[in-house]
C-alpha positions as CSV (number, residue, x, y, z in Angstrom):
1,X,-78.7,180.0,70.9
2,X,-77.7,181.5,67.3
3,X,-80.5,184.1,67.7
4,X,-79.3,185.1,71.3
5,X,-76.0,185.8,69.8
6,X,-77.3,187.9,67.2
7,X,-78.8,189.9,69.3
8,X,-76.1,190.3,71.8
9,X,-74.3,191.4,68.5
10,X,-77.1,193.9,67.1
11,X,-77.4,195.3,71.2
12,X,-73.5,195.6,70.7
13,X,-73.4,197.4,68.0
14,X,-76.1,199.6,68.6
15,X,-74.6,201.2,71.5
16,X,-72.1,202.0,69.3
17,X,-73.1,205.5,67.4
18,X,-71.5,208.2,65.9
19,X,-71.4,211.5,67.9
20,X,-73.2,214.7,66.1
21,X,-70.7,216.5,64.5
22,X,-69.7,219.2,66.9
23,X,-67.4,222.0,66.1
24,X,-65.9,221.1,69.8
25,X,-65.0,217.5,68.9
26,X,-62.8,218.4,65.6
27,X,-58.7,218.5,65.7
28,X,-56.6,220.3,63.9
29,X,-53.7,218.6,61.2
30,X,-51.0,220.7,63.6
31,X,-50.6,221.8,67.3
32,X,-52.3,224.4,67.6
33,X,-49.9,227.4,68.8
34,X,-49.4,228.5,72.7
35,X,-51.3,231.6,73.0
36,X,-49.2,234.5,74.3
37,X,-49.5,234.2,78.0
38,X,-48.0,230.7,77.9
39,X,-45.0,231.7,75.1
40,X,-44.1,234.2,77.5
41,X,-44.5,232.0,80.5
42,X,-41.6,229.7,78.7
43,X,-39.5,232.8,78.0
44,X,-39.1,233.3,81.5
45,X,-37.6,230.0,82.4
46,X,-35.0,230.3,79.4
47,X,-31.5,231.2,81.2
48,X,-29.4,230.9,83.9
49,X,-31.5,230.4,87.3
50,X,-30.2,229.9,90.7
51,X,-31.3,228.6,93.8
52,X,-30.0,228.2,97.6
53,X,-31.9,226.8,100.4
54,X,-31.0,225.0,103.5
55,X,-31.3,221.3,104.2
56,X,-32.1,219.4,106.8
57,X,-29.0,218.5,108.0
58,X,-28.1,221.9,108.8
59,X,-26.4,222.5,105.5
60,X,-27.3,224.1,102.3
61,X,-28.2,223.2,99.0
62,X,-27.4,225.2,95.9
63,X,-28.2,225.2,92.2
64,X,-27.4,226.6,88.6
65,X,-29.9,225.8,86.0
66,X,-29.5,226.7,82.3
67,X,-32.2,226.6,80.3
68,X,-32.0,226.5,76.6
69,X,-34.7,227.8,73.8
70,X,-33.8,224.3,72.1
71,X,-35.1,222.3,75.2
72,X,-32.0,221.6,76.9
73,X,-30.3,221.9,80.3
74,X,-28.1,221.9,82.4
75,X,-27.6,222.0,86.3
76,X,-24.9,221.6,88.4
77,X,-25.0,221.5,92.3
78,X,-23.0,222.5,95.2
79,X,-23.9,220.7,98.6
80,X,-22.4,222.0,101.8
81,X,-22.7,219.8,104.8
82,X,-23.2,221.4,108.3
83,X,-19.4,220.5,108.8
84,X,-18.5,222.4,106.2
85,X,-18.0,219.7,103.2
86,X,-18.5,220.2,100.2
87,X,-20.2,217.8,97.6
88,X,-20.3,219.2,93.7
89,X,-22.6,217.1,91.5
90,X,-24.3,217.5,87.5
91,X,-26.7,216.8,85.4
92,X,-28.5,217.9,82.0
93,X,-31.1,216.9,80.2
94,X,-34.2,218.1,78.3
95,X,-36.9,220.4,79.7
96,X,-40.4,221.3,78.8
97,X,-43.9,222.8,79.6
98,X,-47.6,221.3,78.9
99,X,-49.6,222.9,80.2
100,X,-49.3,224.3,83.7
101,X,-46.7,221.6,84.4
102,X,-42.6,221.9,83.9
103,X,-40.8,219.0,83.3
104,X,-37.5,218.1,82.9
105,X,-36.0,214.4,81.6
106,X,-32.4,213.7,82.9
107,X,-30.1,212.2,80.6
108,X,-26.6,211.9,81.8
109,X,-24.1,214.4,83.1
């Protein structure tokens, strides 16, 4: 029994091996910087942005987004019913890119 769980423990370990060093597997200390395309990507969103389009209902939906170099934002809504309501509403947060993906994390109004 004791030599069957030495060698589970040797076959264990054995599998375990370190990798060859490859340039492709180091990090860096720091994030390494956004090249151009993305920098510029961001510097497009920064700003006031706004949107309109029509809901389901028969209404419409529209938007103001501000978008702030240090993250933040803020957008605040305007919902018109088809019977000619109105319906104002807020929000802010921070915003982001990774990547190809935008995000934004509400915090409050």
């Amino acid at each position: 029994m004791k030599n069957l769980a030495i060698t589970l423990v040797f076959v264990s370990l054995a599998g375990c091996s370190v990798a060859p060093k490859d340039e492709s597997n180091l990090v860096t200390e720091a994030k390494p910087d956004l090249p151009k395309t993305k920098v510029e990507q961001r510097l497009m969103m920064l700003g006031k942005w706004y949107g309109d389009l029509p809901t389901k209902e028969g209404g419409r939906k529209q938007w103001t987004i501000e978008r702030s170099t240090d993250g933040t934002y803020r957008i605040d809504f305007l919902i018109t019913k088809n019977d000619g309501t109105t319906q104002q509403s807020s929000e802010a947060g921070h915003w982001g890119v990774a990547g190809d993906i935008y995000f934004s994390m509400y915090r409050g109004v």
